[in-house]
FIKOLZA-1660 file (N, C-alpha, C; in steps of 0.1 Angstrom, whole numbers, plus 5000, padded with zeros to 4 digits):
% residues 89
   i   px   py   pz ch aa at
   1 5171 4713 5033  A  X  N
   1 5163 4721 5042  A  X CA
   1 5149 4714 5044  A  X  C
   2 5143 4710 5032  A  X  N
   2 5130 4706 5033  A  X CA
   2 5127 4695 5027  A  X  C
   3 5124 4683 5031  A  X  N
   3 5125 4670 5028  A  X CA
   3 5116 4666 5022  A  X  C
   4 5114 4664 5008  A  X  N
   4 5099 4660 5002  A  X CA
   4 5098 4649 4996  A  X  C
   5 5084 4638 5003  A  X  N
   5 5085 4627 4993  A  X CA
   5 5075 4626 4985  A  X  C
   6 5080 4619 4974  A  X  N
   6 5070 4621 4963  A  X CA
   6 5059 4610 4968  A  X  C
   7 5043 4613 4960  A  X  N
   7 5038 4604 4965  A  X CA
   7 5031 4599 4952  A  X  C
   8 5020 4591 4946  A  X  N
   8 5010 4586 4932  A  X CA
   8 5010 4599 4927  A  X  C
   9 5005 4608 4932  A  X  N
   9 4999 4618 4929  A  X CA
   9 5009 4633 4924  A  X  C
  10 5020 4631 4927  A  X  N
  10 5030 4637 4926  A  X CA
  10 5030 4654 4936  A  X  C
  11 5025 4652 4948  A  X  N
  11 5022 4658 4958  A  X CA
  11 5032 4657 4965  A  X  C
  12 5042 4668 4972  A  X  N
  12 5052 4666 4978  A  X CA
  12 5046 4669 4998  A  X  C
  13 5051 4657 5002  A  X  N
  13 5045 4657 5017  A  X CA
  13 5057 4663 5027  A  X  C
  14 5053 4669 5040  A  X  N
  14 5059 4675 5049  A  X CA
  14 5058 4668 5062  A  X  C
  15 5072 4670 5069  A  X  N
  15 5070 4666 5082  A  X CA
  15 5061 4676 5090  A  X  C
  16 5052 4676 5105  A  X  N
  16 5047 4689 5108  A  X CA
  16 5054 4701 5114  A  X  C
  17 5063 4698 5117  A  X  N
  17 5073 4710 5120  A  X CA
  17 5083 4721 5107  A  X  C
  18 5083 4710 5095  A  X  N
  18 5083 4718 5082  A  X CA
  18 5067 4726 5081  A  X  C
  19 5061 4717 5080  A  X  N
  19 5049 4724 5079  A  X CA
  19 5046 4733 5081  A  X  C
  20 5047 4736 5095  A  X  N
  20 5043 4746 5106  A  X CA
  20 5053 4758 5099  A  X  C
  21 5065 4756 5095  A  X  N
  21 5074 4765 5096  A  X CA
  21 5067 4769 5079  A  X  C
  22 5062 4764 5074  A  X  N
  22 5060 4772 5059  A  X CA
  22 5044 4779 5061  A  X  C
  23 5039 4773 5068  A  X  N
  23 5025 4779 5074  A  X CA
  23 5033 4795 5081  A  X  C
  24 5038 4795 5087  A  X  N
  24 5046 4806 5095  A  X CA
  24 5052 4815 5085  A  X  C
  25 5058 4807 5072  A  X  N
  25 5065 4818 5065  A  X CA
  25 5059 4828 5056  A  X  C
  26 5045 4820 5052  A  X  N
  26 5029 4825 5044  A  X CA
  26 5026 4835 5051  A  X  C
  27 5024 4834 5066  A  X  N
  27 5012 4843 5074  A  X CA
  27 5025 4853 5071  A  X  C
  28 5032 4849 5077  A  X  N
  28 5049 4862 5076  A  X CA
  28 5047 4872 5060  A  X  C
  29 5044 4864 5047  A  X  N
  29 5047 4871 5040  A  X CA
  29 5033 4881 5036  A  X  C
  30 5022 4875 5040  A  X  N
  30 5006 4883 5041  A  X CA
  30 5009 4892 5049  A  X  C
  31 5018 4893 5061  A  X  N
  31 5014 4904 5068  A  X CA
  31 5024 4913 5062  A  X  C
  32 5039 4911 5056  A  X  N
  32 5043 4926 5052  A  X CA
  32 5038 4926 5040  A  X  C
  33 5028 4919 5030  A  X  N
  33 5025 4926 5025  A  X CA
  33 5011 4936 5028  A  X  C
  34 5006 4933 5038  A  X  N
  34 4994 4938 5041  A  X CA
  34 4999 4952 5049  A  X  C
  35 5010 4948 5054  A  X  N
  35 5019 4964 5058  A  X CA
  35 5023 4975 5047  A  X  C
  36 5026 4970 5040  A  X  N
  36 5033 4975 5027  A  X CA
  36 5021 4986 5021  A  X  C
  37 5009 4978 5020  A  X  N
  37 4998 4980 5013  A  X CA
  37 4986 4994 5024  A  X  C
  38 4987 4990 5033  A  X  N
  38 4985 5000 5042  A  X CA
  38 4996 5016 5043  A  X  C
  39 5008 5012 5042  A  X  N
  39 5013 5022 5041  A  X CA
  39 5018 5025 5029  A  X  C
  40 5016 5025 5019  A  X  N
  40 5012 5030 5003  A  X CA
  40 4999 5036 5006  A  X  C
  41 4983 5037 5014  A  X  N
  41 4975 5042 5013  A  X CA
  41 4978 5055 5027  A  X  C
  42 4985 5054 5033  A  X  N
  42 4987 5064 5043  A  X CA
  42 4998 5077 5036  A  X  C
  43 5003 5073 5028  A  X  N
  43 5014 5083 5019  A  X CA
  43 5007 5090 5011  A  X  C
  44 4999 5079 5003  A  X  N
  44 4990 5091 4996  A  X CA
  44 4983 5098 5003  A  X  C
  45 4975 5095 5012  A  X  N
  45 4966 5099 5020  A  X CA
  45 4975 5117 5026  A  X  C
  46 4987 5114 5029  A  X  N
  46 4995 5123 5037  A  X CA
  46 4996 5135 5019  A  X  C
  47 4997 5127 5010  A  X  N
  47 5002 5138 4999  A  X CA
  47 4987 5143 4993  A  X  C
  48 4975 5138 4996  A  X  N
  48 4966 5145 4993  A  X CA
  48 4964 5158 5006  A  X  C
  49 4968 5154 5014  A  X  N
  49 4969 5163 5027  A  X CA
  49 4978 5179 5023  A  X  C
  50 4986 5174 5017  A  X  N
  50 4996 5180 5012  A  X CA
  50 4992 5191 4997  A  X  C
  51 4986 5183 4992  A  X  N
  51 4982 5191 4979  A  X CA
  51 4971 5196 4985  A  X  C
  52 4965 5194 4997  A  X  N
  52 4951 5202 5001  A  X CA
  52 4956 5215 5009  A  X  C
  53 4966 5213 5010  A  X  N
  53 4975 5227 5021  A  X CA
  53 4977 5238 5010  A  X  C
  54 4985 5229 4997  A  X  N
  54 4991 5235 4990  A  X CA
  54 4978 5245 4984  A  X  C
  55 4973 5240 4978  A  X  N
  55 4957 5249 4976  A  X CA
  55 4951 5257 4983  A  X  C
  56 4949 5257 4998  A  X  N
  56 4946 5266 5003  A  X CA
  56 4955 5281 5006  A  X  C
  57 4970 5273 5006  A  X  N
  57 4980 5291 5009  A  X CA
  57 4983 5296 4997  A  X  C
  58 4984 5287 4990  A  X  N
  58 4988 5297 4970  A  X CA
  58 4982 5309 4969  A  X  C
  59 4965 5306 4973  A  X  N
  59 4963 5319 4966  A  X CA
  59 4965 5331 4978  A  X  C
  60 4964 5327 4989  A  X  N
  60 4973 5339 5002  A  X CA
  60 4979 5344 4998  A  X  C
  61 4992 5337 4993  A  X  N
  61 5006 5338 4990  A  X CA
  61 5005 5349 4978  A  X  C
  62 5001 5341 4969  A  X  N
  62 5005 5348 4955  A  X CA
  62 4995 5353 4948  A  X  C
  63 4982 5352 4953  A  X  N
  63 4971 5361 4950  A  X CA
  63 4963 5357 4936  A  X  C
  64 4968 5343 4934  A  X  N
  64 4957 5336 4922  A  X CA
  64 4958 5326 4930  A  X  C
  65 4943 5323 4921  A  X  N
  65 4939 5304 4924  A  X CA
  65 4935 5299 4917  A  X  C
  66 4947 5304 4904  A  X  N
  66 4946 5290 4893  A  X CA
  66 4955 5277 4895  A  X  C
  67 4959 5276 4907  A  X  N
  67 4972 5264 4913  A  X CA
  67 4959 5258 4920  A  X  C
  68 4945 5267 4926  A  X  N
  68 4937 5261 4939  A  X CA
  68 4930 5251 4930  A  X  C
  69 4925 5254 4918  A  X  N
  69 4912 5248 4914  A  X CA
  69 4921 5236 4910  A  X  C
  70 4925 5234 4907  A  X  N
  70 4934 5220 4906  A  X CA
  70 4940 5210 4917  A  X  C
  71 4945 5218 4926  A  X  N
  71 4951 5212 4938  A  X CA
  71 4943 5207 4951  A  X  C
  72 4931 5214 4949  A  X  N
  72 4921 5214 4961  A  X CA
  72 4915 5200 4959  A  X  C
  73 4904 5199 4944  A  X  N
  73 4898 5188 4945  A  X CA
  73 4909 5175 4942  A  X  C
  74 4918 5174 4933  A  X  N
  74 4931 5163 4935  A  X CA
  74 4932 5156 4950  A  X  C
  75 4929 5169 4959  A  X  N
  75 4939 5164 4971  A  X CA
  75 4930 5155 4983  A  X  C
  76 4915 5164 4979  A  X  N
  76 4902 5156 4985  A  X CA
  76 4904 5145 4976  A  X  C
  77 4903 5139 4967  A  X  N
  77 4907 5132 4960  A  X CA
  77 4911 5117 4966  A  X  C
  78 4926 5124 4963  A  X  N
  78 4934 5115 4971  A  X CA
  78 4932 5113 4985  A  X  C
  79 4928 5115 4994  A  X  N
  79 4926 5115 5006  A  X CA
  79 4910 5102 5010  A  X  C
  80 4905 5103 5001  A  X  N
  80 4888 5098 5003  A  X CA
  80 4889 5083 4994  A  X  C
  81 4899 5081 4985  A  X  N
  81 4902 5072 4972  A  X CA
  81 4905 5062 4980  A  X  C
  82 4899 5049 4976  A  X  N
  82 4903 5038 4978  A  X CA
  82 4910 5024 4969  A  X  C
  83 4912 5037 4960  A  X  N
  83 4920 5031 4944  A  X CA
  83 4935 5036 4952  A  X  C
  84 4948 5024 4945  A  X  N
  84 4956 5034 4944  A  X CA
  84 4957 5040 4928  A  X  C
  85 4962 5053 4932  A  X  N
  85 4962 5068 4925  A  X CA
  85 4978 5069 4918  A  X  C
  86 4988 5068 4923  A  X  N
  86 5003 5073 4927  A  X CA
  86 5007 5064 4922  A  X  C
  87 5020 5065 4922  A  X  N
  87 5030 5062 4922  A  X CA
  87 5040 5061 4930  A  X  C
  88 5044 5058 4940  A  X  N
  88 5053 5061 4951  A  X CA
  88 5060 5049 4955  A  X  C
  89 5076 5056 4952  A  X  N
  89 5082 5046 4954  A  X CA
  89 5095 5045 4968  A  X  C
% end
């Protein structure tokens, strides 16, 4: 596939069209991982959304908000965090 010659230095050299094509395969692999990494923060983003719902109807529902005091700030939390948090697979 890819033709390398050795040189003093033990530096393996490319034609530019190899070249080009591994320059291509790099940007290729930055960008899904820059995808990947983007949507791992939108998931959480969506499940702090989710723990922020869940907090608000519990106590409607079932008439305590010992589920809120927990679920509420978690969910602000997750939502504002620029750490990942989760786990999500």
């Amino acid at each position: 596939m890819y033709t390398q010659v050795k040189t003093n230095y033990q530096e393996p050299l490319y034609t530019l069209t190899e070249a080009e094509k591994l320059i291509d395969w790099n940007r290729h692999k930055a960008t899904q991982k820059h995808k990947a990494k983007r949507n791992y923060f939108i998931k959480q983003k969506l499940s702090g959304v989710a723990m922020l719902l869940i907090g608000i109807v519990t106590p409607i529902l079932l008439q305590d908000i010992t589920l809120s005091l927990f679920a509420i700030p978690f969910g602000i939390f997750l939502m504002v965090t620029k750490q990942k948090v989760m786990t999500l697979n």
